[in-house]
MARVEX-327490 format. One record per residue (C-alpha): residue number from 1; y, z, x. Coordinates in steps of 0.2 Angstrom, whole numbers, padded with zeros to 4 digits, always signed. Layout:
BEGIN
n: NUM py: Y pz: Z px: X $
...
***
This chain:
BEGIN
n: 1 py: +0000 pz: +0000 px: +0000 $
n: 2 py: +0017 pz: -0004 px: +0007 $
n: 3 py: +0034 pz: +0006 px: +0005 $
n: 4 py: +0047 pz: +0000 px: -0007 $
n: 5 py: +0065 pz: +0005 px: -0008 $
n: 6 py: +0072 pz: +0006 px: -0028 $
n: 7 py: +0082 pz: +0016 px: -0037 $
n: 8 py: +0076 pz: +0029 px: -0049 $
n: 9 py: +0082 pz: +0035 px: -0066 $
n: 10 py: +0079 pz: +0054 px: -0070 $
n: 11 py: +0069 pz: +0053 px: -0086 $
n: 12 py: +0064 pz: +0072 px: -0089 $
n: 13 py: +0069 pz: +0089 px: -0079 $
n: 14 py: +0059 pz: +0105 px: -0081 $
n: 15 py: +0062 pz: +0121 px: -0074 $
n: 16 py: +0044 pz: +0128 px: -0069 $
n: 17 py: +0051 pz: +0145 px: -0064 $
n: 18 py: +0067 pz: +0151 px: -0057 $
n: 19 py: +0069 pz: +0142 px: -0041 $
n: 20 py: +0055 pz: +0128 px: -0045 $
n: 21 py: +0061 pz: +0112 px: -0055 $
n: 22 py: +0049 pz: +0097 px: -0060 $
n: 23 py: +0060 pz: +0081 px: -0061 $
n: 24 py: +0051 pz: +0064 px: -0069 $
n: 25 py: +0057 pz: +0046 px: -0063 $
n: 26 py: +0057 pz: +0032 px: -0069 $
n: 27 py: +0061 pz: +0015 px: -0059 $
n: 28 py: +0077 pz: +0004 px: -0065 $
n: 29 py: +0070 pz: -0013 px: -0060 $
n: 30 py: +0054 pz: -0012 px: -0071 $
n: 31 py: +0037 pz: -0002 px: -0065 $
n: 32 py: +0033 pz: +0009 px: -0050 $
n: 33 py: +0024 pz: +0004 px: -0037 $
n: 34 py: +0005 pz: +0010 px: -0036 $
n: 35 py: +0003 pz: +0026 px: -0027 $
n: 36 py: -0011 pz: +0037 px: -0022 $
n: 37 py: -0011 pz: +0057 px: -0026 $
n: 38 py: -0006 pz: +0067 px: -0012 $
n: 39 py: +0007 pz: +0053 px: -0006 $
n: 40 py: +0026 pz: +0056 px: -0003 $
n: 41 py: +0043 pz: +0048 px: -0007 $
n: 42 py: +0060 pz: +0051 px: +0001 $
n: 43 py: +0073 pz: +0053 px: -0009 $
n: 44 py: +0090 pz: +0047 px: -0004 $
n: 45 py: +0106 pz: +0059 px: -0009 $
n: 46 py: +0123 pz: +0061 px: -0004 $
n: 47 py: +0131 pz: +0079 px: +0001 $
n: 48 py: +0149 pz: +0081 px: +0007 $
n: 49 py: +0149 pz: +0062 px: +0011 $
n: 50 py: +0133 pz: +0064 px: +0021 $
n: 51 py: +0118 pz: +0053 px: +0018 $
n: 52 py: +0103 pz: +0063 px: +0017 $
n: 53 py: +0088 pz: +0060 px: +0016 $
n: 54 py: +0069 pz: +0072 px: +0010 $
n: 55 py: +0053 pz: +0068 px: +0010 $
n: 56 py: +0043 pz: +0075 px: -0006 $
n: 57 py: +0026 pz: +0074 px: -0014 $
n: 58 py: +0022 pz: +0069 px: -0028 $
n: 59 py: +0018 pz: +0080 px: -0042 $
n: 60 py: +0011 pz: +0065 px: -0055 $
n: 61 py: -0005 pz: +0058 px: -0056 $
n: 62 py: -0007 pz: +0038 px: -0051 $
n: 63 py: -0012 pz: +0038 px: -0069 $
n: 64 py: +0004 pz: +0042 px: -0076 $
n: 65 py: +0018 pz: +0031 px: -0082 $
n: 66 py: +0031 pz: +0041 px: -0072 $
n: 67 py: +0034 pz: +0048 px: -0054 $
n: 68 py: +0036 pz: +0067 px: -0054 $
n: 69 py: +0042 pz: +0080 px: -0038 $
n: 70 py: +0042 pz: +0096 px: -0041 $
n: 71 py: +0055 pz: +0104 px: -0028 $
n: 72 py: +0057 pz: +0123 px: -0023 $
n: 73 py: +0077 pz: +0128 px: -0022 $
n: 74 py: +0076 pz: +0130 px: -0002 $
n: 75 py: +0087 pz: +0121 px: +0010 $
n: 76 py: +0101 pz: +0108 px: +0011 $
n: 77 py: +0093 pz: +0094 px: -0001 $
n: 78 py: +0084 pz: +0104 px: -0013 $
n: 79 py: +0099 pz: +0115 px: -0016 $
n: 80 py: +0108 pz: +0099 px: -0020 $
n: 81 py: +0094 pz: +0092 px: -0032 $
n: 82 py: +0094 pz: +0108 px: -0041 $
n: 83 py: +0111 pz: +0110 px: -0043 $
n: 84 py: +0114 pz: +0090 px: -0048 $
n: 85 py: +0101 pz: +0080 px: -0055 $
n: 86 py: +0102 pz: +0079 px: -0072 $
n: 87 py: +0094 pz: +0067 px: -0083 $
n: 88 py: +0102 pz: +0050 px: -0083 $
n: 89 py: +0105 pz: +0054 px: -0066 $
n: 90 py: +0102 pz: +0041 px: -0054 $
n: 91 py: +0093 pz: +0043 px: -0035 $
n: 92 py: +0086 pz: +0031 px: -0020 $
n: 93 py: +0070 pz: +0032 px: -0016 $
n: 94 py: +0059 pz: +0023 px: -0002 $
n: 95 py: +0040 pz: +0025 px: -0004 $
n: 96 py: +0025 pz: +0030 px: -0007 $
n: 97 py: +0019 pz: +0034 px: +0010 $
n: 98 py: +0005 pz: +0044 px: +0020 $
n: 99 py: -0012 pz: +0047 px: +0022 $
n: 100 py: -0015 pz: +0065 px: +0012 $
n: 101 py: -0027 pz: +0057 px: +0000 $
n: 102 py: -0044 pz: +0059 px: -0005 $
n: 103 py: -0045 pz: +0041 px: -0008 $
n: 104 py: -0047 pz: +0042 px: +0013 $
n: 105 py: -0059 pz: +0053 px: +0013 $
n: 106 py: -0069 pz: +0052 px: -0001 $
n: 107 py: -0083 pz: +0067 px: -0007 $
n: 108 py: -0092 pz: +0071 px: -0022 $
n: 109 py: -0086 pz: +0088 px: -0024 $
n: 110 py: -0071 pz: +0090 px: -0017 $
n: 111 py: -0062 pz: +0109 px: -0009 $
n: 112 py: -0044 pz: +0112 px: -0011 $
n: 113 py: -0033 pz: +0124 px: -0003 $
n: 114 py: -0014 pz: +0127 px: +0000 $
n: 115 py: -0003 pz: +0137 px: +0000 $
n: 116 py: +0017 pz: +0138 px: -0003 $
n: 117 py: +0023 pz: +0119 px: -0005 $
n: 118 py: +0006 pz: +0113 px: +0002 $
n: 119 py: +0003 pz: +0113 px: -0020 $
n: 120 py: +0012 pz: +0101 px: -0022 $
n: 121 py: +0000 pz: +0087 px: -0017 $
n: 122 py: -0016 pz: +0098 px: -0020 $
n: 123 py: -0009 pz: +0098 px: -0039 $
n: 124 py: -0008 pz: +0077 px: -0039 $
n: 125 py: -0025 pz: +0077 px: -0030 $
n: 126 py: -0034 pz: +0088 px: -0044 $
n: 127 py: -0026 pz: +0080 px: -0059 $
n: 128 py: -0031 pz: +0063 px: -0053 $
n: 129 py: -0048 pz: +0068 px: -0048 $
n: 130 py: -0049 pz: +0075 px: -0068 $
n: 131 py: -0043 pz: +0060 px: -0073 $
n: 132 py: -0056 pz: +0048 px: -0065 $
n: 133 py: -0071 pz: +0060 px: -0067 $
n: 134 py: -0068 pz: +0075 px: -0080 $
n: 135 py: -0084 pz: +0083 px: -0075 $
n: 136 py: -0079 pz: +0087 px: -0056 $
***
């Protein structure tokens, strides 16, 4: 799968807890490129007249219509996302890149552990997993 540079549209935003906020994307130019759980985007945002640029992963399953990060209030960019993102709200984003996938190393009964943001692709990982074989 290759990267792509578009531009997203935020489609829903959900605060999961008090510093965790779940935001979904859609693409503005028609449908998202294909992606495989576990893999990341980087999301492009502007602060103080600063380009800046974060690497997330995402929280959707390839099966769903929608991208999905889920980003925990810590650090320069998150801080941003948190306080600005809004629905409507539009951001760049280049991806879907890397190699944390269990489509690389498949096995029949998968083990997953993390822990802090380390979930975030575990989460992707176990919904598609369900997805493609509800009896794992």
């Amino acid at each position: 799968m290759s990267s792509t540079s578009l531009t997203l549209t935020c489609i829903a935003r959900r605060a999961d807890t008090h510093d965790v906020t779940s935001w979904q994307f859609a693409s503005l130019t028609g449908d998202l490129p294909a992606v495989l759980a576990g893999q990341c985007i980087t999301l492009h945002t502007e602060i103080d007249g600063k380009l800046q640029c974060r690497a997330y992963t995402l929280s959707s399953s390839p099966q769903d219509a929608c991208w999905q990060v889920t980003i925990k209030d810590v650090g320069l960019v998150s801080h941003h996302l948190h306080q600005s993102l809004q629905v409507g709200g539009e951001i760049r984003a280049d991806g879907p890149f890397g190699d944390f996938h269990l489509t690389a190393l498949p096995c029949e009964r998968p083990l997953l552990l993390s822990a802090g943001s380390g979930i975030t692709p575990m989460w992707a990982m176990l919904r598609d997993e369900l997805a493609r074989r509800p009896e794992a």
